[in-house]
N, C-alpha and C positions, 0 to 999 in steps of 0.2 A: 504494500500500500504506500503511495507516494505520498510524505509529510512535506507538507508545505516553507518547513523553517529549514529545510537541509538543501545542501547546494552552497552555489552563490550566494551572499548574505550580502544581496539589494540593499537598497533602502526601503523597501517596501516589508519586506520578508525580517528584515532588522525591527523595526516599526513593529510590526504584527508579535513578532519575539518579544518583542519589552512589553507589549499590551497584554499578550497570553500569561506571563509571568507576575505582570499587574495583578493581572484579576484571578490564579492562583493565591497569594498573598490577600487580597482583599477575602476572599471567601475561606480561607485560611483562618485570618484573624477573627471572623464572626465567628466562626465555631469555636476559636479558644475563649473567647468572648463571655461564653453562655456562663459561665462561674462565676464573671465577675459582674454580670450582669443582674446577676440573684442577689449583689451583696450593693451593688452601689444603684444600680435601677439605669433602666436605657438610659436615661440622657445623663447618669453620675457616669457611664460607659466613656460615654462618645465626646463628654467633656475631658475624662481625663486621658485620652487617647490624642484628644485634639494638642491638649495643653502641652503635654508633654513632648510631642510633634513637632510644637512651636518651639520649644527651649530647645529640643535636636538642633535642628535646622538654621536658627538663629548662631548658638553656640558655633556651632560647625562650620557654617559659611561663611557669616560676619558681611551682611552687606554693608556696601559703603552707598550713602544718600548719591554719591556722585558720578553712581553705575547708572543711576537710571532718570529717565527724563521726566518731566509733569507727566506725561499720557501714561509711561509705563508704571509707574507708582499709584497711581492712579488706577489704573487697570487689575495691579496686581491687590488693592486693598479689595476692589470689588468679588478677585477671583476669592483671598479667604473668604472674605461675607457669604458666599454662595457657598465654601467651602464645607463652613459650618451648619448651613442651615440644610443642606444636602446629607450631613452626616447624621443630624438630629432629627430629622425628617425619616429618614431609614430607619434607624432604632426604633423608633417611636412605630413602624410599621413591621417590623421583622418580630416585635413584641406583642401583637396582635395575632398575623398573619402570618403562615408559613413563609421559613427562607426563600423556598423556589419558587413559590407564589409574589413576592414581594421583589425578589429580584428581577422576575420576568416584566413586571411591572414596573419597574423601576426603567427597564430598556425601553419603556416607550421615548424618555429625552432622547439617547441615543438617536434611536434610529425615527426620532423627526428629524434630528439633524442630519442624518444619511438621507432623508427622502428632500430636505431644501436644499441642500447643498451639493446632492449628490446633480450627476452626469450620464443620460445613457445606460453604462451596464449597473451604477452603482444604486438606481433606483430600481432595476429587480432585483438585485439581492439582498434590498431591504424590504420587498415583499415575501420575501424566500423565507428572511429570519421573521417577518411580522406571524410569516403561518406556527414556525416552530414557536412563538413564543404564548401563540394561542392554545395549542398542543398542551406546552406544558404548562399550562393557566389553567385547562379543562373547565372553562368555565360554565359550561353547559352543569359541572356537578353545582354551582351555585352554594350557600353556605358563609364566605366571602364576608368578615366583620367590613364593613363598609367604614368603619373610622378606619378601620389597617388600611383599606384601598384607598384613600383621600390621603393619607399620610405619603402611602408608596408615589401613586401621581404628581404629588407635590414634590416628592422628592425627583422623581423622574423633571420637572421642571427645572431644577434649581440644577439638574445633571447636566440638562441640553446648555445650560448657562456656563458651567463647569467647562464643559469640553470646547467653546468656543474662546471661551478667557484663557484656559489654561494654554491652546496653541498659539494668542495672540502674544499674553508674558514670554512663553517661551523664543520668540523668533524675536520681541524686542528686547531682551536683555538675556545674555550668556550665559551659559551653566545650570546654576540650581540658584543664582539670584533670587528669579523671583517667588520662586519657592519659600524662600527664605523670609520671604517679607509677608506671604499671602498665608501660612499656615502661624505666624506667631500672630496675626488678625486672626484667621478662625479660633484660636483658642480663646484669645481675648472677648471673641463674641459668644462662643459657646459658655463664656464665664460669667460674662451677662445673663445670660439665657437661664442659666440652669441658678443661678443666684439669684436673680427673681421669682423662680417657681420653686425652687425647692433645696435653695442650697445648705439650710439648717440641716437638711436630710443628708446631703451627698457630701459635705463638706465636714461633717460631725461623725461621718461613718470611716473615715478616712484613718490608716493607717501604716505604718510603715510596709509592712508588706504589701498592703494594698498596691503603695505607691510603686514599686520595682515591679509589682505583675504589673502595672499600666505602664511602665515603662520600655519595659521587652514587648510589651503590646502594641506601643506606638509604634515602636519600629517596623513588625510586621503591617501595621497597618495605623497609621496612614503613610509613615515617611520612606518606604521602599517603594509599595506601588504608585503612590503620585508623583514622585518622583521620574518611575518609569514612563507616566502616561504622560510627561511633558517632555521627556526623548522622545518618546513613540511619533507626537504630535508637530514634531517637526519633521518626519521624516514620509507620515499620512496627510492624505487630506482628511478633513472632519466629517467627511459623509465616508471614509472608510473605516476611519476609526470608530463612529457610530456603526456601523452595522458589524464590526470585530466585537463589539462588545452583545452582542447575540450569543456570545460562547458563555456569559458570564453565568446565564439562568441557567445552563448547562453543566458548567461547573460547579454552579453551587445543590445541583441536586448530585455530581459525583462526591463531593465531600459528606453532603448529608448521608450518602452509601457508608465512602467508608469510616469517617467519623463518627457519625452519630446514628449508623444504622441503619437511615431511614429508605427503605426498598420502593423506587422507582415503577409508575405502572408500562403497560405499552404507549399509550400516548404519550408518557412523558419522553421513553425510547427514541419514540419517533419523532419529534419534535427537538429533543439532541443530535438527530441525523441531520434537518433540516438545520437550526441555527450555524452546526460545524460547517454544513456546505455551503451557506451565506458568506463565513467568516473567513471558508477559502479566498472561494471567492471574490469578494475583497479587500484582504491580501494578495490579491494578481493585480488586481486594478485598481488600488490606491494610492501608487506612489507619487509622493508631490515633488516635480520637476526642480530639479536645480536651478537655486536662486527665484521659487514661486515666493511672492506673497502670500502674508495670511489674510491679505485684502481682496484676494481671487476665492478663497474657501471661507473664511468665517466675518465676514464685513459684518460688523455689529459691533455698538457704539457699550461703554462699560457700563454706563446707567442704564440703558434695556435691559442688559444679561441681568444685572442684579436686581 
């Protein structure tokens, strides 16, 4: 069976590699999650995931104000805001709602952003992933806490926001800059967020140990995969990096296998065939030409996204 990541390492095939590895890591970390989420509650989770993210990344990189210009600074406060409220959005529905439920739902931001931006081939193969993601939605069984689905949609918006900010920061400032500047704002908002609603709770429950599992926790998730999705994102257009992320519902119902057990029916089978051959797919036809703009793929001003 031909795997798509072996061969020449394109920049498409590079791109689609850092994505696949992203969202390994991302669904990774939700499952080591579930422990600490019994002790600290979804949004005491995804605060201290974010926080400590912030302090990584800050510590590590060290921007300097004089890397980056009004727009990009600017852009990148917008990209944590959305960062945060895409994290907390998610928890807040993964707690209701099954994982593979929540995430397939969550791929709606993606792949609007695959279906506006996309070109030609890269709009049926976000019809290709919308089938699989119905598949494994089966919504026909019905049942569906409708706060978890309002949570997930919501988060799915704040994604499509994610993914267009995150390849604009990337292409105007170098490295992991603006990472650097856009996850110590997510934390700082997620610390708003969760200290108005409930931080006597989250902030009282708080311990040393606590503190090192969220630590090792940030790293898997958020600071490794966002990381990779703003390499990926230079090297993709945004309507194939949306529709690459149709592997993600997929993924997270193989970890729900082998972590947590939870045994897949045929339509969810089938709808894993469907998003993987979307996400070939493209990864054939995504790659964004040297020296493109992110003004040809994601034109969008930092106040709409966020």
């Amino acid at each position: 069976m031909w795997f798509p990541f072996t061969g020449v390492m394109t920049p498409s095939r590079t791109g689609a590699a850092f994505a696949l590895v992203s969202m390994l890591c991302v669904q990774l970390g939700l499952a080591v999650s579930v422990g600490l989420i019994d002790r600290l509650g979804t949004d005491g989770t995804a605060w201290l995931r974010l926080a400590w993210a912030g302090v990584i990344l800050f510590v590590l990189v060290r921007p300097r104000p004089s890397a980056f210009s009004r727009r990009a600074l600017v852009t990148a406060v917008a990209l944590g805001t959305v960062t945060a409220a895409v994290t907390l959005f998610f928890m807040e529905a993964v707690a209701r709602i099954p994982l593979g439920t929540a995430s397939a739902l969550e791929f709606l931001g993606p792949l609007g952003v695959a279906v506006a931006r996309g070109r030609g081939v890269a709009k049926v193969w976000a019809v290709v992933a919308a089938g699989g993601v119905v598949l494994l939605t089966e919504p026909w069984q019905g049942g569906a806490d409708p706060v978890g689905v309002a949570y997930a949609l919501a988060a799915a918006a704040c994604w499509a926001a994610y993914i267009l900010l995150t390849q604009r920061v990337g292409d105007e400032v170098s490295g992991l800059r603006g990472l650097a500047v856009s996850m110590p704002v997510a934390g700082l908002t997620a610390t708003a967020v969760v200290g108005l609603s409930s931080g006597s709770e989250v902030f009282g429950a708080l311990s040393g140990e606590l503190l090192l599992i969220g630590l090792g926790l940030a790293v898997l998730l958020p600071v490794v995969p966002f990381s990779l999705e703003m390499l990926a994102l230079r090297r993709l257009t945004t309507a194939a990096f949306g529709v690459l992320m149709a592997l993600e519902p997929a993924i997270a119902l193989v970890i729900g296998l082998v972590v947590l057990g939870q045994l897949p029916g045929w339509w969810a089978v089938a709808g894993i065939a469907l998003v993987v051959a979307a996400g070939i797919g493209a990864e054939r036809a995504g790659s964004r030409q040297p020296g493109e703009s992110n003004t040809a793929t994601a034109r969008v001003q930092p106040a709409e996204a966020a």
